[in-house]
N, C-alpha and C positions, 0 to 999 in steps of 0.2 A: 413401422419397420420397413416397408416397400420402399420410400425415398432412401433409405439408410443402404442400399441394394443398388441405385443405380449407378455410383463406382464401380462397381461386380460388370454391370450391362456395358458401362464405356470399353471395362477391359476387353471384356468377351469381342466386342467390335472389334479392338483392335487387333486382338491374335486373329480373326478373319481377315481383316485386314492385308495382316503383315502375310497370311498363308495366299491369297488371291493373289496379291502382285507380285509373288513367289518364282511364280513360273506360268509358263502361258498350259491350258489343259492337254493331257499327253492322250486319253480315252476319252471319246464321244461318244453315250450308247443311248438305245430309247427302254426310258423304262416304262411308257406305254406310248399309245398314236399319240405322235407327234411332241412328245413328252421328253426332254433330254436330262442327262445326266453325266456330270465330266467326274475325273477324278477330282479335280479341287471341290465341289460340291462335296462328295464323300471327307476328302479333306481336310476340310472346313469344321465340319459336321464332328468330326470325332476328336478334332483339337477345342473345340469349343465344349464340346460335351466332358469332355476328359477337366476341363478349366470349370467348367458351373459344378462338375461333381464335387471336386474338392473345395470349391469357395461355399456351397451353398449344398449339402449332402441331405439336407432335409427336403430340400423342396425337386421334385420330378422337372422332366423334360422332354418334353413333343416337340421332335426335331421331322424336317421335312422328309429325310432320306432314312432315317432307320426309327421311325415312331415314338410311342410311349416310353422312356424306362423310368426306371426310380419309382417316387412315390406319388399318391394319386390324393384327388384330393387339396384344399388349400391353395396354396401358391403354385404355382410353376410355369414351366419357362415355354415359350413360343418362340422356332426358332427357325428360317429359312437363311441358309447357310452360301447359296448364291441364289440371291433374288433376280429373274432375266437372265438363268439361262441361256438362253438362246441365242441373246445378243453378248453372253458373254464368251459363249463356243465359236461364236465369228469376230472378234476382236473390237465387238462395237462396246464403246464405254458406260452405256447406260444398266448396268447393275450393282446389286450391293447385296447386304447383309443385315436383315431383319429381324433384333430381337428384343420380344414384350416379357416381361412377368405381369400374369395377369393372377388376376385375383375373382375366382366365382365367374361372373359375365364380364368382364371387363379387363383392359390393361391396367396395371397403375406403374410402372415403370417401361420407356419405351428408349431403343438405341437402333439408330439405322445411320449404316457405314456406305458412302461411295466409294468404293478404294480407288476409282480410276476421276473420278470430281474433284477430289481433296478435301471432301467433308463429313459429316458427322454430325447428326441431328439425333438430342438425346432430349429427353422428357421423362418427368415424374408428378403423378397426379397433383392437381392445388400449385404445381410450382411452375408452370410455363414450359413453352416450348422451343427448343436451341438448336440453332445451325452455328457449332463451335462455340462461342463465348457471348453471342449475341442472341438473344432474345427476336421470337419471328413473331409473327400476327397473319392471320389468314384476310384474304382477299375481302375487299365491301364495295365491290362489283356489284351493280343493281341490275342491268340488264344484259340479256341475253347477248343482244351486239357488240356489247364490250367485252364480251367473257372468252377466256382459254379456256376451252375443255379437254380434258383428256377420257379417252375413252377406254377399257379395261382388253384383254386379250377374248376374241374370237374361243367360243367354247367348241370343246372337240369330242367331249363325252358322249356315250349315249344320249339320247334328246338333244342335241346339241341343234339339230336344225330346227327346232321352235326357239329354243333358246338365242340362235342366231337371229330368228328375226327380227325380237324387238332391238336386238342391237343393230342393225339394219335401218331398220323404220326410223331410230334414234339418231343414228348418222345422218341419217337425212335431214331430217328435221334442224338438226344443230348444223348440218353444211350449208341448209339455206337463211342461216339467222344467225350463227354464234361470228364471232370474232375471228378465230381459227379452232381447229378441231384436231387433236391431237391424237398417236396410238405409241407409248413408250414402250411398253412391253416388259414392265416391273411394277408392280402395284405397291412397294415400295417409294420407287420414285414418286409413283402418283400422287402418293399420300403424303408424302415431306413435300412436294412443291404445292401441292394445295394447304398445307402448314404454312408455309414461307411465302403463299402468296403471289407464285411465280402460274400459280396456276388457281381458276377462279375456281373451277371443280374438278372432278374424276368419277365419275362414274364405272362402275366395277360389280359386273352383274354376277359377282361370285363372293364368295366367304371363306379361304380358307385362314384356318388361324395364324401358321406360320408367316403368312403374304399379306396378311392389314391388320394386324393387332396393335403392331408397334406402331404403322403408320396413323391408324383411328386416334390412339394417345397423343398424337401428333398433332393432330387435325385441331381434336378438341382441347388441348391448353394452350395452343393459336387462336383459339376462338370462334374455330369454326364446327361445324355442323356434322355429324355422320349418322345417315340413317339407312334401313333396309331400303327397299325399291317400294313396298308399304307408305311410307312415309312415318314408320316407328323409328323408335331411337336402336341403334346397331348395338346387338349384342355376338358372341359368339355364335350363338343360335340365329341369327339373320341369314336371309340366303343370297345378302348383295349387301353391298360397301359403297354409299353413294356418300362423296365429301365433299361437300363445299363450304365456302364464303355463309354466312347466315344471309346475309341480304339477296344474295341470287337463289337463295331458297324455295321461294315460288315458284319462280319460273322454271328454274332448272324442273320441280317434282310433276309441275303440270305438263310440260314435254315429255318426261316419263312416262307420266301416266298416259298419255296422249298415244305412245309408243307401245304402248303394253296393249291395245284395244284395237292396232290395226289387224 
């Protein structure tokens, strides 16, 4: 039944879509440090939810801005309504719209929208992963010197400054060895370009469901790898989103780990 669902996921993309390039945001407010929230975020959110309710009235939805509703249980829906924020409240183009139906631990249906790219990367468990009508494949980057990394947003939480360091010590590390070292600021994007191959990995020392679920489904019907900061396989219950290429698989998790012990 979940593949028979991801026409439901292209749609929902696209009414985010069409509401994002609507209008530029009219309210910027924090809904905690350093945390934004515009009115198309909320806008998003409630045309989207208002469209899964009626296509899909069985299955719940955990949306980024107003939580839990519907039903709990089985199927439901994983939804970040503007992914990147931040760069979307200053007019930088690197955001979208991330949404997984996941099943138990896992995505099996995945849709992430750039509205300001021109693209659309949709996935569905066993059937491959799509940028528009064409089939991606993830990276087979073997070494560190050849690899694009992208690195995940700076945490601001409590704990945030142990938290910081291994992303710190990790920078380092990859600024004096990687290829280039990247900070997009949508773990969205991160996730579709390490799908696509435009990028070798991303490392993402966080987990929230809304922000890599679609993109993990991504990851891995391209072929490539997503695992905790462990080096376990990523589930919802992980508490980091680490994707890459399988072949820089090594390298990439021994730098990690390498990072985590300074």
């Amino acid at each position: 039944m979940s593949a028979e669902l991801l026409p439901v996921a292209r749609e929902a993309a696209g009414i985010a879509r069409r509401v994002i390039r609507s209008r530029a945001p009219a309210t910027i407010t924090a809904k905690a440090e350093r945390d934004l929230v515009t009115d198309i975020d909320l806008a998003v959110e409630d045309e989207v939810r208002r469209f899964l309710e009626r296509e899909t009235p069985e299955i719940g939805i955990l949306g980024e801005e107003s939580g839990h509703t519907g039903a709990t249980g089985g199927l439901w829906w994983a939804l970040d309504p503007v992914d990147g924020t931040a760069n979307f409240s200053r007019g930088i183009p690197l955001c979208g719209v991330s949404l997984a139906l996941v099943s138990g631990e896992r995505a099996v249906v995945a849709a992430i929208d750039l509205p300001f790219l021109d693209v659309r990367y949709t996935a569905a468990e066993g059937e491959g992963a799509y940028a528009g009508e064409d089939l991606i494949a993830a990276s087979t980057v073997h070494e560190i010197a050849d690899a694009i990394v992208s690195i995940g947003d700076f945490a601001v939480s409590p704990g945030a400054e142990e938290k910081n360091r291994v992303r710190i010590a990790l920078l380092s590390r990859l600024g004096a060895r990687a290829q280039r070292v990247r900070m997009l600021g949508t773990a969205a994007i991160d996730l579709a370009w390490v799908a696509e191959g435009k990028l070798d990995a991303s490392v993402i020392l966080a987990n929230l469901p809304w922000d890599t679920l679609a993109g993990v489904l991504l990851v891995r019907e391209a072929g490539g790898v997503v695992l905790d900061a462990d080096g376990s396989q990523h589930t919802t219950a992980s508490a980091a989103t680490i994707a890459v290429g399988a072949p820089l698989r090594p390298a990439l998790m021994t730098l990690l780990r390498e990072s985590t012990m300074d």
